[in-house]
C-alpha positions in Angstrom: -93.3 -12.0 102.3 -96.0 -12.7 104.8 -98.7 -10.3 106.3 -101.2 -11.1 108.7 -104.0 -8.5 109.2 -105.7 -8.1 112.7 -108.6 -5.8 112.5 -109.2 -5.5 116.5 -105.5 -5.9 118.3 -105.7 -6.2 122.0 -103.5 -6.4 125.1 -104.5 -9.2 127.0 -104.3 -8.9 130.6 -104.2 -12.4 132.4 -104.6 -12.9 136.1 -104.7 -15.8 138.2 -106.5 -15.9 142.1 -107.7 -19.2 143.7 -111.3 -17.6 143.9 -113.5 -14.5 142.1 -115.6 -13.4 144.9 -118.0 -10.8 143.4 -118.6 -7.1 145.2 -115.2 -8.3 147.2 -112.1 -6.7 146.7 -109.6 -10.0 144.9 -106.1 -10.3 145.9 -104.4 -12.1 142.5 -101.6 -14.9 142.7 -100.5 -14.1 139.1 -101.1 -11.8 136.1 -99.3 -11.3 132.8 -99.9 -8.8 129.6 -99.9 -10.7 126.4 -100.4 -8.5 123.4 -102.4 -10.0 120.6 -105.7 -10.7 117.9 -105.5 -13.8 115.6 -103.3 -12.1 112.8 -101.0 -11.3 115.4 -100.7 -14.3 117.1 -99.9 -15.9 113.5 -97.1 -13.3 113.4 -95.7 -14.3 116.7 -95.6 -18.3 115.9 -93.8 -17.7 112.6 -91.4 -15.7 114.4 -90.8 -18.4 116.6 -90.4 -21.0 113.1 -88.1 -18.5 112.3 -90.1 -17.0 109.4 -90.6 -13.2 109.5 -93.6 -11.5 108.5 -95.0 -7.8 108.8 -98.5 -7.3 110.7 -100.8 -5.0 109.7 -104.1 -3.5 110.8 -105.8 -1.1 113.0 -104.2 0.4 116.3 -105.3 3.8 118.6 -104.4 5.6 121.5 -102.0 4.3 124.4 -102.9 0.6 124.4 -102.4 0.7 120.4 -98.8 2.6 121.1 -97.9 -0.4 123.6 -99.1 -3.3 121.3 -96.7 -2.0 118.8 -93.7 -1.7 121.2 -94.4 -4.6 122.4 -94.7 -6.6 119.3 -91.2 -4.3 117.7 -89.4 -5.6 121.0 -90.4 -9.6 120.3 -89.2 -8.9 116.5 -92.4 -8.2 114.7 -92.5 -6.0 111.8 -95.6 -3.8 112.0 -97.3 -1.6 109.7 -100.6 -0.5 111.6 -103.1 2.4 110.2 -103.6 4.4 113.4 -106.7 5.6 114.3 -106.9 9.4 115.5 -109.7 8.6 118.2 -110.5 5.6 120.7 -107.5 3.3 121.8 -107.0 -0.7 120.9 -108.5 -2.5 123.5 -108.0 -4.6 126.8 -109.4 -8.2 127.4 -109.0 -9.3 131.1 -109.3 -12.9 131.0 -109.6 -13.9 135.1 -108.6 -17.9 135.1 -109.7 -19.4 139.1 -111.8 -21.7 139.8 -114.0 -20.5 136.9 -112.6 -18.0 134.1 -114.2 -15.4 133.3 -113.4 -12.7 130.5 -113.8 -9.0 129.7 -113.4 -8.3 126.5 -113.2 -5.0 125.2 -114.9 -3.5 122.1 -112.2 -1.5 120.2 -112.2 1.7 118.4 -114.6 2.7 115.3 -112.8 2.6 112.1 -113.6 5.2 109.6 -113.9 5.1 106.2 -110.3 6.8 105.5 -108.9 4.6 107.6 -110.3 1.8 105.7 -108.8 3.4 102.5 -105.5 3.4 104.0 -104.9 0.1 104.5 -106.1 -0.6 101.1 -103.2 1.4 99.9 -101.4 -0.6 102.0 -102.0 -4.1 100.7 -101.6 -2.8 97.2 -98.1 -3.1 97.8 -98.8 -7.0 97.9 -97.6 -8.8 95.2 -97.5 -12.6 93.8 -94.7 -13.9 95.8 -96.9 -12.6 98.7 -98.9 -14.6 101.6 -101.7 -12.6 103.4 -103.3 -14.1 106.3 -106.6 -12.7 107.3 -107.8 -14.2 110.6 -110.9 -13.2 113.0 -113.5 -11.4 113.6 -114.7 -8.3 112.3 -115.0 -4.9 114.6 -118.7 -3.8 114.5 -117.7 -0.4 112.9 -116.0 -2.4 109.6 -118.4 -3.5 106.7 -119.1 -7.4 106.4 -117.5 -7.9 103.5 -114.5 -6.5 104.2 -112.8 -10.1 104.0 -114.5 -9.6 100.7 -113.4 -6.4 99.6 -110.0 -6.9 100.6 -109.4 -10.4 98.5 -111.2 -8.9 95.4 -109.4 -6.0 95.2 -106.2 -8.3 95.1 -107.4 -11.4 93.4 -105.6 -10.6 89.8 -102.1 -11.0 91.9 -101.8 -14.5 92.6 -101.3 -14.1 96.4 -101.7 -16.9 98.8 -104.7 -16.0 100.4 -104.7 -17.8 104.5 -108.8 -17.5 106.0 -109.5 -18.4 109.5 -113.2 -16.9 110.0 -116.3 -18.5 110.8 -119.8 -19.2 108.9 -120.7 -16.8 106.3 -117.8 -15.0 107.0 -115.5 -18.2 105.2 -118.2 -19.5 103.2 -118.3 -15.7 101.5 -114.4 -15.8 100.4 -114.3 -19.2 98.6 -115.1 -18.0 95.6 -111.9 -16.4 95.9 -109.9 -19.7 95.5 -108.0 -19.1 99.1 -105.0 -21.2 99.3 -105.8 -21.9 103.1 -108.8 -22.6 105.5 -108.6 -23.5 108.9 -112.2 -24.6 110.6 -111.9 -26.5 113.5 -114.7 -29.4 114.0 -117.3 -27.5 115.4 -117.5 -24.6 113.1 -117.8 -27.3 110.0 -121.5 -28.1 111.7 -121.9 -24.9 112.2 -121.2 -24.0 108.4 -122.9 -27.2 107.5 -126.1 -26.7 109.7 -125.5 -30.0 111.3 -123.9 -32.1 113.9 -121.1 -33.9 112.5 -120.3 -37.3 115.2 -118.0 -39.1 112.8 -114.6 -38.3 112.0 -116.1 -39.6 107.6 -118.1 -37.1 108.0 -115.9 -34.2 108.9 -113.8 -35.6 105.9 -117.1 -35.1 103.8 -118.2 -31.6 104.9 -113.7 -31.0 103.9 -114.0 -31.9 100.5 -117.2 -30.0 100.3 -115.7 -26.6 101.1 -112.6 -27.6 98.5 -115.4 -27.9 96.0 -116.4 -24.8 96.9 -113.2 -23.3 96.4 -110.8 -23.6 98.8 -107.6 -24.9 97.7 -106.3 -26.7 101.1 -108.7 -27.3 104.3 -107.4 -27.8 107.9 -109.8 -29.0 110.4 -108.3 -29.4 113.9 -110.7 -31.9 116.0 -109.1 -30.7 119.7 -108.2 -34.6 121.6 -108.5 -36.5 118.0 -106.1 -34.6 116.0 -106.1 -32.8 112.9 -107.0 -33.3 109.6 -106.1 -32.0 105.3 -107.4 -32.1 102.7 -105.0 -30.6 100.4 -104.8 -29.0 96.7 -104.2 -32.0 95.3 -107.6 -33.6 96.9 -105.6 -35.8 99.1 -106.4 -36.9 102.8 -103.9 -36.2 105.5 -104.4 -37.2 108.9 -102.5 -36.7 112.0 -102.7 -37.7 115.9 -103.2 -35.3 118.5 -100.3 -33.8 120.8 -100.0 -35.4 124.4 -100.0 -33.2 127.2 -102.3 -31.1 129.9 -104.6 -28.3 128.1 -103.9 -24.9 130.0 -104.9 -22.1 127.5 -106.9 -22.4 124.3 -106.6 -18.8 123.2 -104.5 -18.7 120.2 -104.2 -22.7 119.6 -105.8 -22.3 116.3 -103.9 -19.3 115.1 -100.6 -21.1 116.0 -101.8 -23.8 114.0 -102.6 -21.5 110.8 -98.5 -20.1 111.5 -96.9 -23.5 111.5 -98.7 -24.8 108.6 -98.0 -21.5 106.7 -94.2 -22.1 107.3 -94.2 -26.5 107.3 -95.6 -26.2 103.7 -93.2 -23.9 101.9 -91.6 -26.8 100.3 -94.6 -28.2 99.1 -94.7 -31.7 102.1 -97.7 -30.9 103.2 -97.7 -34.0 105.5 -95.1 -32.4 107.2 -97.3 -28.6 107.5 -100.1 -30.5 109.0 -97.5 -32.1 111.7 -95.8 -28.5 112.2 -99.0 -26.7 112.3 -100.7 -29.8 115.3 -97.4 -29.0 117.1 -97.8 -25.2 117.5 -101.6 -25.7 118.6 -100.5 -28.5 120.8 -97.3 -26.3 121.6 -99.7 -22.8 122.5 -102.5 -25.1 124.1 -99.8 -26.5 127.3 -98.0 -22.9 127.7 -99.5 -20.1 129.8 -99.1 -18.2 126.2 -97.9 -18.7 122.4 -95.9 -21.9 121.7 -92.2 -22.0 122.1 -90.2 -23.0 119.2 -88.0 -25.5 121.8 -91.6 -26.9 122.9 -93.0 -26.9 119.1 -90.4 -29.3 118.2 -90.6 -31.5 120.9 -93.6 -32.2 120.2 -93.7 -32.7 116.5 -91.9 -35.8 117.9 -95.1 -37.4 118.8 -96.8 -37.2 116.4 -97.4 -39.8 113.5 
């Protein structure tokens, strides 16, 4: 089975206007409500591979009540602690001739609430993926990524890490089975402008030595790139088409890996997993199955 943990869900609420004219009331062309955090946009692409999986994390009030009906109504399994005070929060991302976002904060987690969803993934077992993607809300401990893979690291899970900085670098000791930085946070982790595509193959390997068992780096307009548990180099081209939305690219990357390598090709996960990013990155909102494998058809 495959869980993805989201710490901070949100409803995203999208609207469109030719242009934001501040202190003036703004008549919109468009808006949508997308619900969503990087676990659970994971969740959503797999559902769309056909893979189910059961997302878990932290939800409160009315806005936490309508990510979860929304999620049960596009098929999503969900096994959310819910919080007794705050509610999940709202991101109003305004796309004119500028975008601009507002991004809310989210609810304090307390301690017991912490607990519980430690009792929760000590259901996980060997046969188990967990996917822990993201951020973490101010009101969690640093560590938690941490806390979470050392309290299961006798169980032979597959491990999935898409974080940034300290926040990856601190898990590797845990042997994950999957990393995902894209090209910009490897300089960021290495402290240093990487200009070559060698040298974003270097700073790979590095974090493999480090522990990781397979690294994804997507590189945006020049494609995508694995090194993979066996130490060998994978490359693959970038998907062709117009950029409208970058929010959830990488996660829908993470999701069509997770499902492209189940039978071990792992050429063929790094292909699936280009083709949701590429997929999500032309669509309004999460890739399309019908779009995800049209594309895979470009791509060599």
């Amino acid at each position: 089975m495959i869980y993805t943990v989201t710490f901070n869900p949100a409803i995203d609420y999208v609207v469109k206007l030719d242009t934001l004219k501040s202190g003036e009331v703004n008549r919109m062309n468009s808006e949508q409500i997308f619900f969503g955090g990087k676990g659970i946009n994971v969740s959503l692409v797999l559902a769309q591979l056909g893979l189910s999986s059961k997302a878990l994390g932290f939800t409160a009030g009315f806005t936490g009540g309508a990510i979860e009906d929304g999620l049960k109504k596009q098929g999503i399994d969900t096994d959310f602690v819910h919080l007794d005070s705050g509610f999940s929060r709202i991101n109003v991302k305004i796309k004119s001739d500028e975008e601009t976002e507002l991004n809310g904060n989210g609810p304090d987690i307390p301690q017991d609430k912490i607990d519980e969803l430690f009792s929760r993934l000590a259901d996980l077992g060997g046969a188990d993926t967990l996917v822990l993607a993201g951020s973490i809300p101010k009101s969690l401990p640093d560590d938690i990524y941490e806390r979470i893979m050392a309290d299961l690291s006798d169980r032979s899970i597959r491990f999935v890490v898409d974080a940034s900085k300290d926040l990856l670098l601190n898990v590797l000791k845990y042997k994950p089975f999957l990393i995902k930085p894209n090209s910009f946070e490897l300089s960021e982790i290495f402290g240093r402008e990487l200009m070559t595509e060698n040298e974003i193959v270097e700073c790979a390997y590095k974090l493999k030595e480090m522990g990781a068992q397979n690294v994804l780096v997507s590189m945006a307009g020049d494609g995508a790139l694995l090194v993979d548990e066996g130490s060998k180099l994978h490359k693959c081209s970038a998907c062709k088409g117009k950029v409208k939305n970058s929010v959830g690219a990488g996660d829908s990357m993470v999701a069509g890996f997770i499902a492209g390598c189940a039978d071990g090709d792992y050429d063929y996960a790094l292909k699936l997993g280009t083709a949701c990013g590429g997929a999500t990155a032309f669509s309004d909102g999460l890739a399309q199955s019908e779009d995800i494998f049209r594309l895979i058809k470009q791509l060599r």
